[in-house]
C-alpha positions, 0 to 999 in steps of 0.5 A, spaced: 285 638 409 283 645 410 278 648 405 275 655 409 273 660 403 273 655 398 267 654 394 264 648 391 259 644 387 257 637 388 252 633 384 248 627 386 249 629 393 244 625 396 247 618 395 252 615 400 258 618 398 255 625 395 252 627 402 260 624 405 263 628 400 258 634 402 259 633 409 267 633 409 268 640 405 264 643 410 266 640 416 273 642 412 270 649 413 268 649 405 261 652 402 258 647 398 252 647 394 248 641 393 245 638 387 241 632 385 233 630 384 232 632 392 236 636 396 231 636 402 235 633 407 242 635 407 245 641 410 249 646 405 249 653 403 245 653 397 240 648 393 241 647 386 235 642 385 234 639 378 234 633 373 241 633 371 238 628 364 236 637 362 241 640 358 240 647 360 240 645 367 247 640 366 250 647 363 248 652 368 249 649 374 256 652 375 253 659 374 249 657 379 254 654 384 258 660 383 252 666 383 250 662 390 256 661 393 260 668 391 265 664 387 267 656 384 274 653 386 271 646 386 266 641 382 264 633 383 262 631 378 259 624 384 252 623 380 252 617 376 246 611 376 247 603 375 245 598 370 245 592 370 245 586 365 250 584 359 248 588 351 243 583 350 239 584 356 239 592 355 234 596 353 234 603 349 232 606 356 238 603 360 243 606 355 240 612 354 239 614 360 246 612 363 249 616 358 245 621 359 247 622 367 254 618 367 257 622 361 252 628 358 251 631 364 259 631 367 261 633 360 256 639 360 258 641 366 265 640 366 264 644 360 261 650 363 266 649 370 272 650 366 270 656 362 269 660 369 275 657 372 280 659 366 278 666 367 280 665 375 286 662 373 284 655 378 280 650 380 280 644 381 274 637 378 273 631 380 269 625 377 267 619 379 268 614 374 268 606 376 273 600 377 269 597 373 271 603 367 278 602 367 278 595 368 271 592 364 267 587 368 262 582 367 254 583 366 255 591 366 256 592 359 251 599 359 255 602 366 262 599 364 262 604 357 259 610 361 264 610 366 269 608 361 268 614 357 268 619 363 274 616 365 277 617 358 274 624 358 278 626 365 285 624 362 284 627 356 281 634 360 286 634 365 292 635 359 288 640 355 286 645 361 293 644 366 295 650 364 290 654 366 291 653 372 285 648 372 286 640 375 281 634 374 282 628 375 278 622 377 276 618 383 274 610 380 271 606 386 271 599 386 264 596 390 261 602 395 256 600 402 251 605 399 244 605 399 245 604 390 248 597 393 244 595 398 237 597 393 241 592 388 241 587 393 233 587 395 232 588 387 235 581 386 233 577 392 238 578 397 238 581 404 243 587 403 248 586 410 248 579 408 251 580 402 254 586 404 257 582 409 259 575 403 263 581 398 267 583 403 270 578 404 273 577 396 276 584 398 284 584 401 282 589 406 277 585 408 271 590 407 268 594 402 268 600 401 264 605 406 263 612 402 267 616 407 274 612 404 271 614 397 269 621 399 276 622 403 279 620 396 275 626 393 277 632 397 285 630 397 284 630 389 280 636 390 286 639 395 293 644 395 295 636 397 294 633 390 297 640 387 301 635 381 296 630 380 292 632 373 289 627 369 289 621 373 285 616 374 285 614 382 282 607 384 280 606 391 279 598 391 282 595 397 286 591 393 280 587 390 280 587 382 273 587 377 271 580 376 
């Protein structure tokens, strides 16, 4: 895929898949600006540091993208946090918190981008949603919702905004080998490659997924390649259903 003069805005791209979405664009000849929390150690031609919980922030990272890239066809929307545990075991912070990163902020930006790029005539957006939003798992009440409602978003803006020259979809991943994951693991127990190891073989490819088979997914998406995809949903799963 070949992305030369195109310009993107990628957030959460200091996790695993963020930073392989970042790296792909660029080696595909895109210029990318980062954001997240800490944008130190990655290579991109503009830094847009910030907390995506700061509405202000959220809302003006499009203009920002674009004022420090000299323009904006493409926007990921990669952030997004997990909690853990059925209602019950729930706290006002865990909702409010995944609420505010896996749905505010996406929205606020979705928001913003699609504002710019209706006045271009194009673009394209991709979200992150989750496997696990399409099809509800067990003890993920909190992530399930939040990814859910993206989910939902996603479908209602692609229909809303395909005549104006803008695509949106979503990419819904199933497990990812990410530092997310393997810091899951250690917080309950478990030597992350063991584990990582044991999920594989629940899956029918016979692996979990790693962030490039996410990542590869997103820039198709966001390509000439998809130009009649709007408003779906793409799982990436290797055939593995929630459970």
């Amino acid at each position: 895929m070949d992305f030369t003069g195109k310009h993107a805005l990628v957030t959460g791209a200091a996790g695993g898949i963020g930073a392989a979405i970042v790296r792909m664009l660029r080696t595909a000849g895109a210029k990318a600006a980062v954001a997240d929390k800490d944008v130190s150690g990655l290579e991109a031609e503009a830094y847009l540091p910030g907390d995506l919980t700061d509405g202000d922030y959220a809302n003006g990272l499009p203009a920002a993208a674009m004022d420090a890239l000299g323009g904006l066809d493409i926007v990921i929307n990669n952030a997004g946090i997990m909690r853990r545990g059925p209602v019950t075991a729930s706290t006002d912070e865990d909702f409010d918190l995944s609420v505010a990163v896996n749905v505010k902020a996406p929205f606020r930006i979705c928001r913003s981008a699609i504002a710019l790029m209706a006045e271009q005539g194009s673009g394209a957006i991709v979200n992150t949603a989750s496997c696990w939003g399409v099809h509800p798992g067990p003890d993920h009440a909190v992530y399930c919702m939040t990814k859910a409602a993206i989910a939902s978003l996603t479908q209602c803006m692609g229909r809303d905004h395909a005549h104006q020259g803008i695509r949106i979809n979503a990419v819904c991943p199933n497990e990812v080998d990410t530092p997310m994951l393997r810091t899951g693991f250690e917080m309950r127990g478990f030597d992350p490659s063991t584990a990582v190891a044991e999920l594989g073989k629940t899956v029918p490819l016979g692996r979990i997924a790693q962030p490039e088979d996410i990542a590869e997914v997103v820039l198709f998406l966001a390509s000439p390649h998809a130009r009649y995809i709007c408003g779906e949903l793409v799982e990436v799963n290797g055939g593995k259903p929630v459970g």
